[in-house]
C-alpha positions in Angstrom: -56.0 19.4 80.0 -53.8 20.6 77.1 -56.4 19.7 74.4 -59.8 21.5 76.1 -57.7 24.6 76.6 -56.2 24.2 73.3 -59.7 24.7 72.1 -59.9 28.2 72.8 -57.4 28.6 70.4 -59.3 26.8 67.7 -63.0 28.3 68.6 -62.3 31.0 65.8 -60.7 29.4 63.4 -63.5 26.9 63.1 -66.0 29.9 62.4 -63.9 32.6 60.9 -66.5 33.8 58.7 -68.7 34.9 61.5 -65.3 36.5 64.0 -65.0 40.4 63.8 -61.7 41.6 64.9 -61.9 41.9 68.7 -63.7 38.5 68.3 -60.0 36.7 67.7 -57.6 35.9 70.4 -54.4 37.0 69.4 -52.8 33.8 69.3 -54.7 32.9 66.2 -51.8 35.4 64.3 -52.9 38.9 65.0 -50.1 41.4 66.3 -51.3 41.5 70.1 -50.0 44.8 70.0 -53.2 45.6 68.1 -55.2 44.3 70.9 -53.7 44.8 74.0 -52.2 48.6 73.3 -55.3 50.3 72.5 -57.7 50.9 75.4 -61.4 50.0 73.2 -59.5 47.1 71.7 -58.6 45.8 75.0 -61.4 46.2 77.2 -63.7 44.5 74.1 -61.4 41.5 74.0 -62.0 41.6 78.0 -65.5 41.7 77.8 -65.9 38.6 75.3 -66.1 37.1 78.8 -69.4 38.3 79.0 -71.0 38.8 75.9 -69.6 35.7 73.8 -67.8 35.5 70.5 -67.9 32.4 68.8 -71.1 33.2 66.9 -72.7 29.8 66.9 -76.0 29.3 67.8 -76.5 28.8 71.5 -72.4 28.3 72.2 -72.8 29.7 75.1 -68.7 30.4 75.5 -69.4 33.0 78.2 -70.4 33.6 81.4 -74.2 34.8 81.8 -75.6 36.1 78.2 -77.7 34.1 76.2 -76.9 30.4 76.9 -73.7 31.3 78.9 -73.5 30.1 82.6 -75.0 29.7 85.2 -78.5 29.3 82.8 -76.9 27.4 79.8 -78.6 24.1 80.9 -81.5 26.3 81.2 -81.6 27.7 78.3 -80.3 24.6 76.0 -82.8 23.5 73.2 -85.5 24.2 75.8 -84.9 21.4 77.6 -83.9 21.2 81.2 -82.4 22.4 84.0 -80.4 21.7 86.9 -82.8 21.7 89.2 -84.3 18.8 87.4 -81.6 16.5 88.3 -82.0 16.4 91.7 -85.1 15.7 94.1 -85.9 18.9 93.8 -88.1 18.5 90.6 -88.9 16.4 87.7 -88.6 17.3 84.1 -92.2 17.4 82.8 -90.9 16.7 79.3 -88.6 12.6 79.5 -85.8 13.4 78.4 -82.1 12.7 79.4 -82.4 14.7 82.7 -84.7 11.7 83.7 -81.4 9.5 83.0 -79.0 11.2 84.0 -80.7 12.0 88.0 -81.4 8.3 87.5 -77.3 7.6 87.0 -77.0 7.2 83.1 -74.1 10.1 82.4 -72.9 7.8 80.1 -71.9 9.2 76.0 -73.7 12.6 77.4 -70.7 13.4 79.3 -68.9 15.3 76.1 -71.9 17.5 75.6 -71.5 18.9 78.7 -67.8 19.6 79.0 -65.6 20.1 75.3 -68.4 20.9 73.5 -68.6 24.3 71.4 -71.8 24.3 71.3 -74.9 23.6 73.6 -73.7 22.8 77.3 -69.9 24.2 77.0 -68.8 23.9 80.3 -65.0 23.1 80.2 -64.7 24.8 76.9 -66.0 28.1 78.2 -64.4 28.6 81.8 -61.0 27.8 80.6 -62.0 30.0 77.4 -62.8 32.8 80.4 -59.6 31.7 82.3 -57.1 32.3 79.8 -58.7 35.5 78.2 -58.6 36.8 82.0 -55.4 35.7 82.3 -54.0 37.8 78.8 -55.7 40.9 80.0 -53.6 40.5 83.4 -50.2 39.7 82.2 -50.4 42.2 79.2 -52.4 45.4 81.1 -48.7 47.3 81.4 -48.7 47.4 77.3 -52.2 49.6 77.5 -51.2 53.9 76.4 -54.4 55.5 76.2 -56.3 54.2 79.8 -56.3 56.0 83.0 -55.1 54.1 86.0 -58.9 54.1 87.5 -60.2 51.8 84.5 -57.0 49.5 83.9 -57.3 49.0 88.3 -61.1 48.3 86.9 -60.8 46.0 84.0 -58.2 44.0 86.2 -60.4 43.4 89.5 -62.8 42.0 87.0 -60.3 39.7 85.5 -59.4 38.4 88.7 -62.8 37.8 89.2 -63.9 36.0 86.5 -60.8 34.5 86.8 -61.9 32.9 90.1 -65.5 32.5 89.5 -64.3 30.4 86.4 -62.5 28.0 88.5 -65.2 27.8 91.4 -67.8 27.0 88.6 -65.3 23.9 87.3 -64.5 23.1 90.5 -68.1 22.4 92.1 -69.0 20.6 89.0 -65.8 18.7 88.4 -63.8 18.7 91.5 -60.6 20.6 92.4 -58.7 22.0 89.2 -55.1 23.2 88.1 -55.3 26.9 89.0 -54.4 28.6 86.0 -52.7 31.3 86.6 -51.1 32.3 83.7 -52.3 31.6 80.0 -50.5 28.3 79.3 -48.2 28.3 76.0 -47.1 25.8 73.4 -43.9 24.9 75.3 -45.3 25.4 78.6 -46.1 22.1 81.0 -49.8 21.5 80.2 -50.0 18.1 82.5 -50.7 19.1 85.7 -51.6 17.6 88.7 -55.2 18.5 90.3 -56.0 20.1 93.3 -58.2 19.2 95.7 -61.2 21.4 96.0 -60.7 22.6 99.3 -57.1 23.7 97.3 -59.0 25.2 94.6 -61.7 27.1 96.4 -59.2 29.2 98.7 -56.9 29.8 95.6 -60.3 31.4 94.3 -60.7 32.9 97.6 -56.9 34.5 97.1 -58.0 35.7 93.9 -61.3 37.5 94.8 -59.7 39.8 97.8 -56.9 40.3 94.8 -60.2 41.6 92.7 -61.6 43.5 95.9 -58.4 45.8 96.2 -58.3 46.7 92.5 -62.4 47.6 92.2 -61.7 49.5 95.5 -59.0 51.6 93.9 -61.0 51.5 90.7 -63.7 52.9 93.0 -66.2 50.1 92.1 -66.7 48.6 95.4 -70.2 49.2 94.3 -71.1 50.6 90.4 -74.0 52.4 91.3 -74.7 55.0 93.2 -76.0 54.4 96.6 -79.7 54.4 98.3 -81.1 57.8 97.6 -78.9 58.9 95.2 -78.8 60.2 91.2 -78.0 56.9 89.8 -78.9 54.6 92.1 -79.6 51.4 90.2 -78.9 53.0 86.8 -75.2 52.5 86.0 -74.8 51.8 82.8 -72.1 48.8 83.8 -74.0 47.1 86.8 -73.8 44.0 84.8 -69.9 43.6 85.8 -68.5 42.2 89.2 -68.0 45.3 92.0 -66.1 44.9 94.7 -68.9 43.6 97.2 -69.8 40.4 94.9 -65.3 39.9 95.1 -66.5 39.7 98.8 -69.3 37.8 98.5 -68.5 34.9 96.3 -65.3 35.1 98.2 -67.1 33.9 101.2 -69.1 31.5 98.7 -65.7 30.0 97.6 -64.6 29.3 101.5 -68.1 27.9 102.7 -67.6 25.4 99.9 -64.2 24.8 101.0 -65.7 24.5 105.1 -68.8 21.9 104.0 -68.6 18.2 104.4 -67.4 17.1 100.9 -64.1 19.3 101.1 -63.4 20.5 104.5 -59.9 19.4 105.4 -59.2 21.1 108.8 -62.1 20.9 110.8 -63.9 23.7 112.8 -61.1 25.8 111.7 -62.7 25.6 108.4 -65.4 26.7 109.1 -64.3 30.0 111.5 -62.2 31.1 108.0 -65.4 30.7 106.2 -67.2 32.7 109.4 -64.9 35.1 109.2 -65.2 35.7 105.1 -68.9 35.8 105.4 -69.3 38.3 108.2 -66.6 40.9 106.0 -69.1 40.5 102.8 -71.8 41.4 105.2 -70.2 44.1 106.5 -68.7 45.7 103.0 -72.5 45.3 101.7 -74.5 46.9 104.4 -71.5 49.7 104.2 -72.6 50.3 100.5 -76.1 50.3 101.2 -77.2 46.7 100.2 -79.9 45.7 101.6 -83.1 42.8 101.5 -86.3 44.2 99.8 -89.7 44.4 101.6 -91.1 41.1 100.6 -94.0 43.2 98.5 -91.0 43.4 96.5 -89.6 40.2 96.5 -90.2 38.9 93.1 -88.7 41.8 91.8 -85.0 40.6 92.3 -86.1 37.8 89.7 -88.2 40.0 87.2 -90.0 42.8 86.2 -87.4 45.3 87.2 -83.9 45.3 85.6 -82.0 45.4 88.8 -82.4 46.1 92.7 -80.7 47.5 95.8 -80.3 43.6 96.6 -78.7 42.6 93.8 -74.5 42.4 94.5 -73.9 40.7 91.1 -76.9 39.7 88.8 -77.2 39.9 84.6 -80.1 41.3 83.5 -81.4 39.6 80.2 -84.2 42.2 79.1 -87.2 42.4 77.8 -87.0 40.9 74.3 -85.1 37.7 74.9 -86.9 36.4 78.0 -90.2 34.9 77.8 -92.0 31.5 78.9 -91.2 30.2 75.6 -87.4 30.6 75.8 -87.3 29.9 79.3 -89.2 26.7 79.2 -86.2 24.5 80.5 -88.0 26.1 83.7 -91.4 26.6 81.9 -93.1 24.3 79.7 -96.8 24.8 80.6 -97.8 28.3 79.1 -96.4 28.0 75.7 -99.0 26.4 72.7 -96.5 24.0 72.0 -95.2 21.7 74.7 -92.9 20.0 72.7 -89.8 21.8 72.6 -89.7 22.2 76.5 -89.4 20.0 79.5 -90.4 22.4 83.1 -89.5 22.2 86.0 -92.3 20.0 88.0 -91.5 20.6 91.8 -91.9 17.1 93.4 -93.8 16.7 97.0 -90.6 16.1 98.1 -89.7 19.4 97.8 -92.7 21.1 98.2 -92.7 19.8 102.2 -89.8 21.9 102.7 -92.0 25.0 103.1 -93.0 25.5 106.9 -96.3 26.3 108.1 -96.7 30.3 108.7 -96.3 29.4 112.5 -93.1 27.9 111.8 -94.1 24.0 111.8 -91.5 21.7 109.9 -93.1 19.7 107.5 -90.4 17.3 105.9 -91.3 14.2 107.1 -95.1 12.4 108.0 -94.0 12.8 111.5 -93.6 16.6 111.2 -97.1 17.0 109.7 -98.4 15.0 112.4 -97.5 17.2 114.8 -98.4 20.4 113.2 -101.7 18.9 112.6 -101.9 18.5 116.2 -101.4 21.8 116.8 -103.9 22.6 114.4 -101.6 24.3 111.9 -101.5 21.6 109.1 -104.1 19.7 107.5 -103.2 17.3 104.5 -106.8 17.9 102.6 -106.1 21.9 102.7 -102.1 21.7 102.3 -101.5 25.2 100.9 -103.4 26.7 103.3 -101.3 28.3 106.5 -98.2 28.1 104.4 -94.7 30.3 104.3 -95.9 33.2 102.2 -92.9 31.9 99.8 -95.1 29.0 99.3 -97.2 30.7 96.8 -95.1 32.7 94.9 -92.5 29.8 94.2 -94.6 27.2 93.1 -97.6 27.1 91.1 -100.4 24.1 92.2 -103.7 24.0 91.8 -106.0 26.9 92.7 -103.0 29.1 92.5 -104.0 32.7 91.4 -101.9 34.2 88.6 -102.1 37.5 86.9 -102.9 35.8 83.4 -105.6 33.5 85.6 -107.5 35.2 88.7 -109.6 32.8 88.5 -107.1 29.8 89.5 -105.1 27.5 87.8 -106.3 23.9 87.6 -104.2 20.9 87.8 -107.1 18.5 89.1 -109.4 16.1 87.8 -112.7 16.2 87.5 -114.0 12.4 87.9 -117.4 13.8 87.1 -116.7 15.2 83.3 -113.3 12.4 83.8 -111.1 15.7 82.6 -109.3 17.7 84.0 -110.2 20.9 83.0 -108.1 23.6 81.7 -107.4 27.0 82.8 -108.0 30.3 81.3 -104.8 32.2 80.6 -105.1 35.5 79.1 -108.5 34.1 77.6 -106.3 31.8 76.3 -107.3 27.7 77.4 -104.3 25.9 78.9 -104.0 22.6 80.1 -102.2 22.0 82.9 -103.4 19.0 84.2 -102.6 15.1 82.8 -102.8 11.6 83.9 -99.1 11.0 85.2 -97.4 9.1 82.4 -99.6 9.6 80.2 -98.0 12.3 78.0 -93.8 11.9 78.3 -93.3 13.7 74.7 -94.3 17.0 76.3 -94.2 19.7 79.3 -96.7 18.3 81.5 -96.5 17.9 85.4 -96.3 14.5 86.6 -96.0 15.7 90.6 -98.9 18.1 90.4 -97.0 21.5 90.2 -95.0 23.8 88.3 -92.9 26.5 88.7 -94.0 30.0 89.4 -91.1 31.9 91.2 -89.2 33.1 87.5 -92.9 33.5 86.2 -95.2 37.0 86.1 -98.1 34.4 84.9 -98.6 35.5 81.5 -99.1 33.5 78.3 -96.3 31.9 75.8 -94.1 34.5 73.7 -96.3 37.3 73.9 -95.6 37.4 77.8 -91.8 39.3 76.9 -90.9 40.5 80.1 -87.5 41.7 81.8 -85.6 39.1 84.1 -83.2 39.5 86.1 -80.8 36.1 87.2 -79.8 37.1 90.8 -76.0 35.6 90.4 -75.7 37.2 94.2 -78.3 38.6 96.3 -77.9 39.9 100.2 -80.3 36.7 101.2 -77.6 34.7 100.0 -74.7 36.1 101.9 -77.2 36.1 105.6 -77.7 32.2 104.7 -73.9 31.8 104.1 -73.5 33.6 107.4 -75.8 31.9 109.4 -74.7 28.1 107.9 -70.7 29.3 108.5 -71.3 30.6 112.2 -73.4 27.8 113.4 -70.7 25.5 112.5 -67.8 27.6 113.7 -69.6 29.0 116.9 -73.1 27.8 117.3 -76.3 28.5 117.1 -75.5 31.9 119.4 -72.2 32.6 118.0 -71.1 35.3 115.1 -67.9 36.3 113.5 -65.9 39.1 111.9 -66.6 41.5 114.8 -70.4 41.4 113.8 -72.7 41.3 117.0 -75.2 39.2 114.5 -75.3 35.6 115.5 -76.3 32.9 113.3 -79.6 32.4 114.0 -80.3 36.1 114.1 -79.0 35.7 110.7 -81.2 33.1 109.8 -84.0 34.8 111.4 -83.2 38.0 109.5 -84.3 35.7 106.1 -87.4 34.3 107.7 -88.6 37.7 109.1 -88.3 39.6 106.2 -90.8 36.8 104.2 -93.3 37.1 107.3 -92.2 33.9 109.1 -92.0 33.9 112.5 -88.0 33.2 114.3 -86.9 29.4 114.1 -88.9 27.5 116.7 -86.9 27.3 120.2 -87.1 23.7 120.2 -84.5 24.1 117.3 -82.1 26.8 118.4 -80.6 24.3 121.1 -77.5 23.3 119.4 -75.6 23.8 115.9 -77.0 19.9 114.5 -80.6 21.2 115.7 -80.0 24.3 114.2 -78.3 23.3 110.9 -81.6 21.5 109.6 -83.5 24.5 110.0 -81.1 27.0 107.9 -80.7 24.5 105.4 -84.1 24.5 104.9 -84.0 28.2 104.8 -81.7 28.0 102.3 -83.6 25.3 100.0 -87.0 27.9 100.1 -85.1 31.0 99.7 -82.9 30.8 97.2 -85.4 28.0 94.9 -84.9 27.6 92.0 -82.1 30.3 91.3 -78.6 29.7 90.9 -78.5 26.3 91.1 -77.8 26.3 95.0 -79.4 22.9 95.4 -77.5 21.1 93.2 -74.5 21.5 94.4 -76.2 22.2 97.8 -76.7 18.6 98.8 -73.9 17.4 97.0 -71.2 19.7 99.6 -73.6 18.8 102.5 -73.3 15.2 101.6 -77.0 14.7 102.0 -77.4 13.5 98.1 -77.1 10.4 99.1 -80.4 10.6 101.0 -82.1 12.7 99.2 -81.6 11.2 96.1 -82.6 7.5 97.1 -85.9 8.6 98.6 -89.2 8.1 96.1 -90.1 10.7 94.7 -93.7 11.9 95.5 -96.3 13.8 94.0 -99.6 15.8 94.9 -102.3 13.8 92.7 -106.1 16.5 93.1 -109.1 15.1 92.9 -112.3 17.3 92.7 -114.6 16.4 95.3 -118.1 17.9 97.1 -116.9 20.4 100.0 -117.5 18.5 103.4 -115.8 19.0 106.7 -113.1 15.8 105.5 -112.6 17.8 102.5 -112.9 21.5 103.2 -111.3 22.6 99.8 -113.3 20.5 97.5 -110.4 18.6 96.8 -109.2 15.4 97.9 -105.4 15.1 97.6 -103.5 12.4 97.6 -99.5 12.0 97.8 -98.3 9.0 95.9 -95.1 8.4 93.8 -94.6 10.0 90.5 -93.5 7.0 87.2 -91.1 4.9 88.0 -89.2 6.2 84.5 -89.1 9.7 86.5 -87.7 8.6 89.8 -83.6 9.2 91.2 -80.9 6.6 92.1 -77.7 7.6 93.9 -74.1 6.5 92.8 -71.4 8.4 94.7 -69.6 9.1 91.7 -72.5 11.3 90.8 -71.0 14.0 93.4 -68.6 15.3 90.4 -69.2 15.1 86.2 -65.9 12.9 84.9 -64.4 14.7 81.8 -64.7 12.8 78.6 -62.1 9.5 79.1 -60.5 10.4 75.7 -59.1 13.6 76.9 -58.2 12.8 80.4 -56.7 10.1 79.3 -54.1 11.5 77.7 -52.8 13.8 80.9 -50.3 11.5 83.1 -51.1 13.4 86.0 -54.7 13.9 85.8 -56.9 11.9 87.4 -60.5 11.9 85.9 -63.8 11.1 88.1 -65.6 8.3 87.5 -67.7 7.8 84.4 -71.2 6.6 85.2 
């Protein structure tokens, strides 16, 4: 431990000629009276949290900006995401995502934990852990602030204090809590936590945050629904007090699930009880879901909306399909550089019929073919009307394409033919394993939720990464209540029960309310919000990494073969009513998962825990 924090001491000296000022900690020999007396000088150094400092290309040593976290897998060397490491999707580019969901960690291991550069995970939250940490112990030394913004700058440092330690803790297991910044002749070997330990200090942290934004009078930094201001606050970037609440909750349904829960149903009624008060403080500030004719706006288009609690807005001239394509390979003129996400078949099945069918398993489409809701050759037909605006599969109309994308092949011309994109031809469309140097789906789709379905760099457009959005904390609720209280139970004084929470979700996207047949019981009930939660919140946040991991379904879902959706163009007939005949068969075998249960947590690199008596590192694999 002492060595990756000692290298936020280090991160400046190693690049002095690019550190202004307020880029240098103090402990690298400037007077902290400088910094931490002067108001400007102290809230800069603060906000190095979220805007970086080390001025190396793609370090990433922050929370959200540029290749910071949650997106700096995303965003690194254009190459792939966290999503591609589970069954989720596959990476369209090979590359080590394909080994590493396969069980090959291995040498990789330091790139994603010490490193300064790249995929700076340790490196950056103990960076943001120890700057929060100054700003804390040293706010009484500020002359020139008003109470309001030193109660301000504090809830924030308390809350990336504990957002810091959630993020190492989910990825790494339970931490140290850090709560002071360790000196030279402090004890730097200390013993681990468990995460259940970890998550409700983070929990204790985040109500800490709450009650300063609340003096600060940030419980929200806009102003409210119909309101001047509304949505325009120059400082909407920052933590308020009803994402302290939110990820509060976040923390203690970690803490609840399977992988950490230490106490039972108790657990879970905390976790009940944490979600229903985020619920409560939202809807009391005005938070609420968007129509769904407005759905895609809380990902991009628009710089932030009234169901955003905490999300970064990365603008106009940064964000486009060519420094995205960790997500999106396909519409760039180079596939090279870029690896997509490639929703497997797997994955796709999770989305229900619009009358509310499951669809997971063969038996499931059996039965909603029965019904006459399903029918395998026209499978995106009589689909949750998420279906279509999260993933992108053949015949899918985009703005840059009304005329359809194509991802099939044509045995008659023995192509398969490309699309027309801005008047621009695209192919989207390969023989599986044919291509592994490049973007390409090998399951036959892509990704189309983050996309407005334009073309390469010219297609700049503002995104939004929805850190914490209102859908979120209904799941959370619905999840925590069904295992506290049952399907029909609720918490926190709320007269919403979890399935009505659940429902709320499904309602607003134009599904209909979970089937009867599977409000019965909290097990019957737990499938269906979990599958909620997998189509909701796709592809954002990385949820479903860490979902299945804290679930301890990973196991499962990561041994399973991973299919794909292989198109055929065929004449229209009654067997084949789309003229398409589509098969489901396995993707490469170079592109399919394997399970090891040390693959719950990354290990830290063996040469640095190895020198901490007391800390016991996760398995390497």
């Amino acid at each position: 431990m002492k060595k990756l924090i000692l290298l936020v001491l280090a991160a400046c000296s190693a690049i002095a000629p690019a550190c202004t000022f307020l880029d240098i900690d103090p402990e690298t020999g400037l007077d902290e009276n400088q910094v931490f007396s002067t108001w400007d000088n102290f809230k800069a150094y603060f906000n190095n949290v979220y805007e970086g400092r080390t001025g190396q290309s793609g370090s990433g040593d922050n929370i959200n900006i540029k290749l910071g976290y949650p997106l700096y897998l995303d965003f690194s060397d254009r190459r792939f995401t966290w999503n591609a490491l589970t069954d989720m999707c596959d990476g369209g580019r090979w590359l080590r995502a394909q080994q590493i969901k396969a069980g090959a960690l291995g040498a990789n291991v330091s790139e994603w934990t010490t490193a300064t550069s790249r995929r700076p995970i340790s490196y950056s939250m103990f960076r943001i852990i120890r700057v929060a940490n100054k700003c804390i112990e040293n706010i009484d030394m500020v002359q020139n602030a008003k109470q309001i913004d030193k109660d301000d700058l504090i809830g924030q440092a308390y809350f990336v204090r504990a957002f810091a330690h959630f993020t190492l803790c989910r990825i790494f297991g339970g931490m140290p809590y850090l709560d002071k910044a360790l000196e030279a002749d402090d004890e730097w070997d200390m013993t681990r936590l468990s995460a259940w330990e970890t998550y409700t200090r983070c929990a204790e942290d985040l109500d800490r945050a709450y009650d300063y934004l609340l003096a600060a009078g940030k419980v929200r930094r806009d102003a409210g629904p119909g309101s001047e201001g509304h949505l325009t606050s120059s400082d909407m970037a920052y933590p308020n007090g009803v994402a302290a609440k939110a990820l509060k909750a976040r923390c203690l349904l970690y803490a609840a699930s399977e992988l950490n829960n230490l106490h039972g149903q108790s657990d879970w009624e905390d976790a009940a009880e944490a979600c229903a008060e985020a619920i409560r403080i939202a809807e009391e500030n005005g938070y609420e879901m968007l129509p769904f004719s407005e759905w895609n706006s809380n990902f991009y288009g628009t710089k932030y909306t009234n169901e955003h609690i905490w999300a970064w807005n990365y603008g106009s001239s940064k964000i486009n399909t060519s420094t995205w394509s960790g997500t999106f390979a396909y519409p760039a003129s180079n596939y090279t550089n870029g690896s997509g996400d490639c929703p497997t078949q797997n994955f796709v099945d999770r989305f229900e019929t619009l009358d509310g069918d499951p669809l997971l398993t063969e038996a499931d489409r059996e039965a909603a073919a029965k019904l006459g809701h399903y029918n395998e050759q026209a499978p995106y037909s009589n689909r949750d009307p998420r279906f279509d605006k999260t993933i992108l599969h053949d015949g899918s109309v985009v703005g840059g394409c009304p005329t359809g994308i194509n991802i099939h092949y044509d045995p008659a011309t023995g192509t398969y033919p490309t699309s027309s994109l801005n008047n621009n031809n695209r192919s989207f469309g390969i023989a599986w394993g044919s291509n592994d140097s490049k973007g390409y789906s090998n399951t036959g789709y892509y990704v189309n939720k983050l996309w407005n379905g334009q073309l390469g760099t010219s297609a700049a457009h503002q995104h939004t990464d929805p850190l914490i959005r209102m859908a979120e904390l209904y799941l959370n609720y619905a999840e925590a209540a069904n295992e506290a209280y049952g399907p029909d139970g609720s918490a926190g004084g709320l007269s919403l029960t979890a399935l009505d929470a659940v429902n709320e979700v499904r309602n607003r996207a134009g599904m209909p309310d979970v089937l009867d047949k599977f409000t019965g019981s909290a097990p019957l009930l737990r499938e269906r919000i979990r599958n909620e939660r997998c189509v909701e919140l796709a592809f954002e946040g990385h949820h479903y990494y860490h979902d299945i991991r804290r679930w301890k379904i990973a196991p499962q879902t990561m041994s399973q073969t991973l299919t794909g959706m292989y198109i055929e163009k065929v004449p229209v007939s009654d067997e084949y009513p789309c003229g398409r005949r589509y098969v489901r068969q396995p993707i490469p075998n170079n592109r399919q998962s394997n399970w090891k249960n040390a693959m719950y947590y990354l290990p830290f690199p063996a040469a640095e825990a190895n020198k901490m008596k007391n800390f016991v590192n996760n398995e390497l694999w």
